[in-house]
C-alpha positions in Angstrom: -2.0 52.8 3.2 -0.6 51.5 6.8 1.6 48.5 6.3 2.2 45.8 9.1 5.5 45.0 7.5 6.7 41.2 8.1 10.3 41.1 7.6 11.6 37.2 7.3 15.1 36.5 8.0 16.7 33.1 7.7 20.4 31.3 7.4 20.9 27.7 7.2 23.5 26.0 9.1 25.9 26.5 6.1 25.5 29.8 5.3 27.0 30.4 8.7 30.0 28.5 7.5 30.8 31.7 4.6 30.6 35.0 5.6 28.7 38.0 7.0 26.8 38.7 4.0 24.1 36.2 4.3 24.0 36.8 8.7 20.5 37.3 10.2 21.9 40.9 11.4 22.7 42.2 8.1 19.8 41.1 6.4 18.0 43.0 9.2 20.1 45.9 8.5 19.1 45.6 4.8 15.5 45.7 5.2 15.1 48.1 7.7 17.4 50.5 5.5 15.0 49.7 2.7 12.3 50.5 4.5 13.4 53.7 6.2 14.3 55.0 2.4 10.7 54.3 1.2 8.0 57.3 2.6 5.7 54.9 1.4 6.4 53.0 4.5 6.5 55.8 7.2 4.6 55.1 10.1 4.3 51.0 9.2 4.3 48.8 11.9 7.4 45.8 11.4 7.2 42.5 12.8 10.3 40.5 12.7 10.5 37.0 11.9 13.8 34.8 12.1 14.6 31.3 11.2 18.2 31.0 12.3 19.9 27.2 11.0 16.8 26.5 8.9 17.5 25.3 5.1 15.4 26.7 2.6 14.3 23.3 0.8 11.2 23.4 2.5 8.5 25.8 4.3 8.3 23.7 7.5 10.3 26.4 9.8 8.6 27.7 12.6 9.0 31.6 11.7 7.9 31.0 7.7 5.0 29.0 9.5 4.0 31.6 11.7 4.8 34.6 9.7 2.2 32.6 7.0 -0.5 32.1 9.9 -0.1 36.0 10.5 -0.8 36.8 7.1 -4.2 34.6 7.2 -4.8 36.4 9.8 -5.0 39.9 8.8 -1.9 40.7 10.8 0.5 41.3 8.3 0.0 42.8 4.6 3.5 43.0 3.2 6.5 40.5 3.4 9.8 42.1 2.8 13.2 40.0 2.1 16.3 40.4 1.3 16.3 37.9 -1.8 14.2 35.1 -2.9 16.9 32.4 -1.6 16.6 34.1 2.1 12.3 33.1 1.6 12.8 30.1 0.1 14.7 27.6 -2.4 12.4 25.6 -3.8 10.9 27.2 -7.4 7.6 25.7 -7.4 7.1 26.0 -3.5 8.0 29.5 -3.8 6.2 30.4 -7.3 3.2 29.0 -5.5 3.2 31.8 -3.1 4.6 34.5 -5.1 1.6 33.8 -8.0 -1.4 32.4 -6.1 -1.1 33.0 -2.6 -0.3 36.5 -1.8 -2.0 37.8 -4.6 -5.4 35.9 -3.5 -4.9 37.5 0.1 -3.9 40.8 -0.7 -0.4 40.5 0.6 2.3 42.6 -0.7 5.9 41.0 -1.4 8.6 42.9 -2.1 12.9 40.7 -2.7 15.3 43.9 -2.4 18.5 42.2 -4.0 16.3 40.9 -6.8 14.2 44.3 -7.0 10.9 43.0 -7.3 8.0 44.5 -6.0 4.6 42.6 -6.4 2.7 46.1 -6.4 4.3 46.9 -9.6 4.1 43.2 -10.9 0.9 44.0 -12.8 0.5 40.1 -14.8 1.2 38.5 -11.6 4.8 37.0 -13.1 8.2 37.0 -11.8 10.4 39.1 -14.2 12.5 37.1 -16.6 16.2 37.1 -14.3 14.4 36.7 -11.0 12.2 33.7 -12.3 16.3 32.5 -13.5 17.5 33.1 -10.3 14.8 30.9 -8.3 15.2 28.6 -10.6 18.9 28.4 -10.1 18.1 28.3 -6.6 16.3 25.0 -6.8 19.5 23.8 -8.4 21.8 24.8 -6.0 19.9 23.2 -3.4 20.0 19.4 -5.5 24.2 20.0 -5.9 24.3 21.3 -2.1 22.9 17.8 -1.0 25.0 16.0 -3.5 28.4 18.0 -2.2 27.4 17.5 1.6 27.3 13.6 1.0 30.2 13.5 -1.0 31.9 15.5 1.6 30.8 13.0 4.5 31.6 10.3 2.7 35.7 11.8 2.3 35.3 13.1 6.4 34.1 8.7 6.9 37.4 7.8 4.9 39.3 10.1 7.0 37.9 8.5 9.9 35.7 11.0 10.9 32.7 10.2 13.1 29.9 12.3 10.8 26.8 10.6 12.5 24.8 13.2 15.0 25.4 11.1 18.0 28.2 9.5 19.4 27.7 5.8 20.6 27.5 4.6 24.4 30.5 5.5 26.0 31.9 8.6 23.7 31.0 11.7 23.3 32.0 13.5 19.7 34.7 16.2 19.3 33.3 19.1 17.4 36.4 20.4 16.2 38.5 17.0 15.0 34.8 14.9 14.4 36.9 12.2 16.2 35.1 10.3 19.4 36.5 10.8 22.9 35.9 8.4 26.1 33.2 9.4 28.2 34.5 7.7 31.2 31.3 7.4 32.8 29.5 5.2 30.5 33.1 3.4 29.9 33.2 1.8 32.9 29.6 0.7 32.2 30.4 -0.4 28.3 33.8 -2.3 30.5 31.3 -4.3 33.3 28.9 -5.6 30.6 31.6 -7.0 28.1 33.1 -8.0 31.9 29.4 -9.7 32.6 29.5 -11.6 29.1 33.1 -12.9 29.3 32.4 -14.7 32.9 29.4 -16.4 30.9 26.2 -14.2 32.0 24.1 -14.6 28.6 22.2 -11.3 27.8 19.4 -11.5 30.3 21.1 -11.8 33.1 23.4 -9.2 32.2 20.1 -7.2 32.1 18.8 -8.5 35.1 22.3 -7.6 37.4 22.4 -4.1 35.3 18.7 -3.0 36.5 18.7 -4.7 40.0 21.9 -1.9 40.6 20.0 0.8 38.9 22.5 1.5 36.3 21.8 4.2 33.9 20.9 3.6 30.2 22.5 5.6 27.3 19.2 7.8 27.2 19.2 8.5 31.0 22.8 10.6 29.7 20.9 11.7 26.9 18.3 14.0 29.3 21.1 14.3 31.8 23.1 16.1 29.0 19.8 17.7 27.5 19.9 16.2 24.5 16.2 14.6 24.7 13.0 15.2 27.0 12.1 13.5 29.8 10.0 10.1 29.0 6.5 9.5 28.8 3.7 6.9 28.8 4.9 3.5 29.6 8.5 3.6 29.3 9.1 6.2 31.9 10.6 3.3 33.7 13.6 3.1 31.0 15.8 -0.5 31.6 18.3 -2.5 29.8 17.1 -4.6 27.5 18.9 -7.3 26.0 19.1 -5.9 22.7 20.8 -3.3 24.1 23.6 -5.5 25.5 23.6 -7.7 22.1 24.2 -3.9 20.5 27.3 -3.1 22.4 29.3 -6.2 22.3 29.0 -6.5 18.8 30.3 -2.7 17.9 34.0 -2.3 16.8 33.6 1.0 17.7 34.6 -0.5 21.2 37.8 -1.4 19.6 39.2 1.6 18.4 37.3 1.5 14.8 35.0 3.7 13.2 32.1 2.7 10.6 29.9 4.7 8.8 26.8 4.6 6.4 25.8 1.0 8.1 22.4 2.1 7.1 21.0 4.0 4.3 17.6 6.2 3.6 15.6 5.2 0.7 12.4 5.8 -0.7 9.7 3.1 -1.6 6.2 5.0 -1.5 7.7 7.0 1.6 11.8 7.0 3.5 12.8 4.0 4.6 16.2 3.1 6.7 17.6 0.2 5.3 20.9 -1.7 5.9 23.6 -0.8 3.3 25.7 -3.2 1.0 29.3 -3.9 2.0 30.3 -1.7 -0.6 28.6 1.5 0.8 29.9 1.2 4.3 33.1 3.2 5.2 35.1 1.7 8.3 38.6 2.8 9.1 40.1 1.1 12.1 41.8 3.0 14.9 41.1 5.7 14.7 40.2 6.7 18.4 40.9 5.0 21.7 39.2 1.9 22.4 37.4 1.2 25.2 38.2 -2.7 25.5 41.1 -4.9 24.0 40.4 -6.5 20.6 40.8 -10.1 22.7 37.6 -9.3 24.9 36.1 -7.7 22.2 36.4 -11.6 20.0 35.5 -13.4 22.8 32.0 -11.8 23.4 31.0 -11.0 20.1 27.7 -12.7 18.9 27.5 -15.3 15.8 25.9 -13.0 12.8 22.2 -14.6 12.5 21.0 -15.5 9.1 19.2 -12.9 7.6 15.8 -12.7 8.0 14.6 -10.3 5.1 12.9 -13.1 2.8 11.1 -14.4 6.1 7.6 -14.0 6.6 6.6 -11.4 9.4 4.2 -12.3 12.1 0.5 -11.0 11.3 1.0 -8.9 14.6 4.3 -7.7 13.8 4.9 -4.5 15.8 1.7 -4.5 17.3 1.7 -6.1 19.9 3.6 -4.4 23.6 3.2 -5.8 27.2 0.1 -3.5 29.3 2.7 -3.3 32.2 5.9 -2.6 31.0 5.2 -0.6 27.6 7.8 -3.2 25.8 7.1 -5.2 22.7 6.5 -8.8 23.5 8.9 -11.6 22.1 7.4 -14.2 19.7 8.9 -17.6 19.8 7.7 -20.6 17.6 6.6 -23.3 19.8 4.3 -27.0 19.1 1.3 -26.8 20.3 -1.6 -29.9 19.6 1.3 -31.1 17.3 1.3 -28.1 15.1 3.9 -24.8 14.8 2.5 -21.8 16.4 3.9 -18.9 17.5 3.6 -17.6 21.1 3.7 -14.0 22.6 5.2 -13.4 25.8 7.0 -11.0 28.0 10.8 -11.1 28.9 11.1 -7.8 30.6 10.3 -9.6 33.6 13.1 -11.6 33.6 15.3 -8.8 33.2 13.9 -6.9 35.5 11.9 -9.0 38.1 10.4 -6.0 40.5 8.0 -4.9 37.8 4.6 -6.8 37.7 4.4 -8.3 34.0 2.6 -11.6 33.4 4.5 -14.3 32.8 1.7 -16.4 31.3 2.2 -16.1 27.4 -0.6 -15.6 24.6 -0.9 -17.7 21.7 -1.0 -16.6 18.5 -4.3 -18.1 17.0 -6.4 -17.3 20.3 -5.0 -13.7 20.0 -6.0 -13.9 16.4 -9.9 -14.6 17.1 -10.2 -12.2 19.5 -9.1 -9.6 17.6 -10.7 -10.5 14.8 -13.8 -10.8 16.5 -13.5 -7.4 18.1 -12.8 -6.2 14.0 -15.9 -7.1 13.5 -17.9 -5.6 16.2 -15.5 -2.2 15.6 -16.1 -1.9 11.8 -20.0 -2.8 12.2 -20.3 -0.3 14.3 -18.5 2.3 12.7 -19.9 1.3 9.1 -23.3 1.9 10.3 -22.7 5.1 11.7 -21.1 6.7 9.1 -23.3 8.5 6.3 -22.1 11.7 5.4 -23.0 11.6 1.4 -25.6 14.7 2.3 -23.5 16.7 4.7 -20.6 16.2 2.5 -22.7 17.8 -0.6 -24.4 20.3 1.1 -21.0 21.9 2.2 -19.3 21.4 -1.2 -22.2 23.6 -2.3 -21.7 26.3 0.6 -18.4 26.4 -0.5 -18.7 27.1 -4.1 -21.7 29.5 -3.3 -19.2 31.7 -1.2 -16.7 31.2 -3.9 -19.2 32.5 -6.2 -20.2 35.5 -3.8 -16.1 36.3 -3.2 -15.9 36.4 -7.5 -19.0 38.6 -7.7 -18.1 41.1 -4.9 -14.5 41.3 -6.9 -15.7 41.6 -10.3 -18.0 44.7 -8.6 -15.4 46.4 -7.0 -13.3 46.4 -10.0 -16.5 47.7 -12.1 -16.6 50.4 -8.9 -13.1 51.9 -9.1 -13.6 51.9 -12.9 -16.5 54.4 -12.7 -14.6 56.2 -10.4 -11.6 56.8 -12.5 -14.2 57.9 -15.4 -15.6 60.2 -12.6 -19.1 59.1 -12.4 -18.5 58.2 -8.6 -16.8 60.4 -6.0 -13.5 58.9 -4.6 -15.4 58.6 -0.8 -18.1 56.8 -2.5 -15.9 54.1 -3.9 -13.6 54.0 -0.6 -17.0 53.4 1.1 -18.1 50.4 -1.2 -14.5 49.1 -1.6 -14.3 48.7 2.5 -17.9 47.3 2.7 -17.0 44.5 -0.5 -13.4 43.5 1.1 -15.4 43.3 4.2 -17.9 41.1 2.4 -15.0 39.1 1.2 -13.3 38.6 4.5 -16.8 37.5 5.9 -17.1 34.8 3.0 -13.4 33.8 3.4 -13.4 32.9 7.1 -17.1 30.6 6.0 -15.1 29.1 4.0 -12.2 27.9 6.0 -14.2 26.7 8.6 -16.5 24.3 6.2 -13.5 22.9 4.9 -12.3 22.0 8.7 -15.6 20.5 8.7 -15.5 18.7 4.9 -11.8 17.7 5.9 -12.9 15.7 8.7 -16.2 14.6 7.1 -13.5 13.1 3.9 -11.7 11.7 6.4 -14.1 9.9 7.8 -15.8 8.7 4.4 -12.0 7.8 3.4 -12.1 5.0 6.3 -15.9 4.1 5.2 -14.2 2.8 1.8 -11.7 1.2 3.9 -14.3 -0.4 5.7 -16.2 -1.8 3.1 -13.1 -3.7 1.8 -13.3 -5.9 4.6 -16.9 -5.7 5.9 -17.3 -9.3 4.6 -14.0 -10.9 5.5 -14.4 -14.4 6.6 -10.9 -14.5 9.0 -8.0 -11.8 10.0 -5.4 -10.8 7.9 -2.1 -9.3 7.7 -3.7 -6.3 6.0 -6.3 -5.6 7.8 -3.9 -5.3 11.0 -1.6 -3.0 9.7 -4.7 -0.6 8.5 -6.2 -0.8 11.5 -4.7 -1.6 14.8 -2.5 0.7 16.0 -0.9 -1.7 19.2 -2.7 -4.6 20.8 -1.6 -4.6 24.7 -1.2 -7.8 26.7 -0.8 -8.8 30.5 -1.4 -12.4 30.6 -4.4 -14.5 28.3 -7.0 -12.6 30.1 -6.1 -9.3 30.0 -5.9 -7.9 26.2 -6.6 -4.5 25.2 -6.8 -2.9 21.5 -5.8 -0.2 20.4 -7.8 0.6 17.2 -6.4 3.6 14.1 -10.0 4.6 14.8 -12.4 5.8 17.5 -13.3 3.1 19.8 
């Protein structure tokens, strides 16, 4: 048998740290020593797949990604590796492909270190010691994460800088993890706290930082290539007056360094979080400042009261300017003798060339127009949908072929049979073995494209129920936002655009 031989290499950012042994060039020199030993695999055409500074917790790495889209494809019939930790670290992820996958696409996998070789792995199980191994595997992965945070949390005492980026107006030594002065942002970080201390307030330290073009920290970011270009709205990139209230209130400016101000945690899926006083690390000077401590007391901001237990907005973070691509402010104002919030733009007034309305939107006109336009959307849509048939009819097209792929196997099983007993000739079986696997390849690529067609068909019968939860709502609610507006864009009263989490 030819093999198309996929050989998958990978080394995480910390296996660089070690040695040699675990180097993309030496497992390349393994395999294709391995390879050119075997006769079996004379003549085999090898495709070379590296992930270099990829962890193995998880198969989203582009070479593992297309090295599996080969194998769906017919391109490549036998993975080699150098061990089971180079393929992956996760035990069930792993075990998935070792005992379902491969096997159900005829794909040969073969871990030199841990010598096993699906071809002689008749039950389809990993031998006792190599099942250990992956196990162990997943286990070193868990105590890896817990050693690399305890390690960043001793490098934050030290008064190490261990987040990615360094803030505006420092760039990040390598070697010492200490921050440097970037002396081109400096003198930008030195004019605003200069702006603030001669009593500009934030906008029109905005307004005097545009109106002379100066760079923001992510026009250094693209200059340095460390991000793309922009797109969409904000191409037009400006100081905002978050920005400024973000500078003057950073130690960092001082000469001190503070970690772990935020945290990661999960609650249904990651969320970034700020951390308890407790958690934080700061170690003061431990770099040159940029500013004296006595500017630095005389601009910072008054803490605000926390607003965590507050009520958000029903359009909270939905709702952006159509000019400037900005999120509007909300400000609570009387209007007819009761509270209401109001919507409005202040980009303009930190940047007065662009175009943005100045005339604000209120929040209970903004809430009947969108509600109204709810209404018209999801009456629409609900009529339009009615996929119960389609949706049965391709369930049943894919269990038929799933039915034809088990009968075409059980028959080319009962096929080789006679031919080992000898009541076929071995060209006769080759000739109904190649006609059933091409049967089976026929039946497998039907089935793969009714599921693209049952996925989007769920998909849309998955918003139908959504639909139906509201179809007989009698006013607009928080909910019903969130599900499905995706950003509500405003130039003035007049001049409102939605943006629906479905087709228009």
């Amino acid at each position: 048998m030819l093999y198309n031989i996929g050989a998958y290499l990978r080394i995480s950012i910390d296996d660089k740290n070690k040695n040699e042994s675990e180097s993309i060039v030496n497992q390349k020199n393994i395999i294709n020593s391995f390879i050119n030993s075997n006769n079996e695999f004379k003549n085999s055409n090898i495709y070379y797949y590296k992930d270099d500074g990829y962890s193995g917790s998880t198969f989203q790495r582009p070479a593992i990604n297309n090295l599996i889209e080969d194998v769906k494809n017919k391109k490549i019939n036998c993975i080699i590796v150098k061990d089971l930790s180079r393929f992956g670290r996760n035990y069930i992820e792993v075990s998935d492909y070792l005992y379902k996958i491969f096997p159900f696409l005829n794909v040969r996998f073969i871990s030199i270190n841990d010598n096993y070789d699906s071809k002689f792995n008749k039950d389809g199980l990993l031998d006792l010691d190599v099942a250990f191994k992956n196990i162990l595997h997943s286990y070193y992965l868990k105590d890896l994460s817990k050693k690399s945070m305890t390690s960043k949390r001793v490098l934050a005492e030290r008064g190490c800088y261990i987040s990615s980026y360094a803030p505006f107006g420092y760039r990040k030594n390598k070697e010492t993890k200490r921050l440097e002065i970037v002396e081109e942002q400096a003198e930008i970080v030195r004019m605003i706290f200069d702006l603030i201390v001669k009593g500009n307030n934030y906008v029109e330290v905005c307004k005097i930082l545009n109106a002379k073009n100066i760079p923001v920290k992510s026009d250094f970011k693209i200059k340095n290539g460390e991000r793309k270009v922009y797109s969409k709205k904000n191409d037009n990139k400006i100081w905002k007056s978050q920005d400024i209230v973000k500078i003057i209130s950073d130690e960092v400016y001082i000469g001190n360094t503070i970690n772990f101000k935020r945290k990661r945690v999960k609650c249904g899926s990651l969320k970034t979080i700020k951390s308890s006083e407790d958690e934080i690390v700061k170690v003061e000077n431990t770099h040159k400042a940029i500013i004296s401590k006595e500017i630095f007391y005389k601009t910072f901001p008054k803490k605000k009261e926390s607003t965590l237990s507050t009520v958000k907005s029903i359009f909270a973070f939905k709702i952006k300017c159509d000019c400037c691509g900005y999120a509007l402010r909300k400000r609570e104002v009387y209007r007819n003798k009761n509270k209401e919030n109001k919507y409005f733009c202040k980009t303009i007034r930190e940047k007065e060339e662009l175009n943005c309305s100045r005339e604000p939107v209120f929040e209970n006109d903004l809430k009947k127009l969108v509600f109204e336009k709810f209404k018209e959307q999801i009456s629409i849509r609900y009529n339009s949908i009615d996929n119960t048939y389609n949706i049965n009819k391709l369930k049943n097209s894919i269990l038929f072929y799933e039915n034809e792929i088990s009968k075409s196997n059980t028959s080319r099983m009962k096929k080789y049979e006679d031919y080992i007993e000898g009541i076929i000739l071995k060209q006769e079986y080759i000739n109904i073995k190649n006609e059933l696997e091409v049967n089976i390849n026929s039946y497998l690529s039907k089935i793969k494209k009714i599921k693209k067609e049952l996925d989007i068909l769920l998909e849309q019968e998955k918003e139908l129920c959504l639909i139906r939860k509201y179809l007989n709502s009698k006013e607009l609610t928080k909910d019903m936002v969130d599900e499905f507006v995706k950003c509500i864009y405003v130039n003035g009263k007049d001049n409102i655009r939605i943006e629906w989490n479905f087709e228009n």
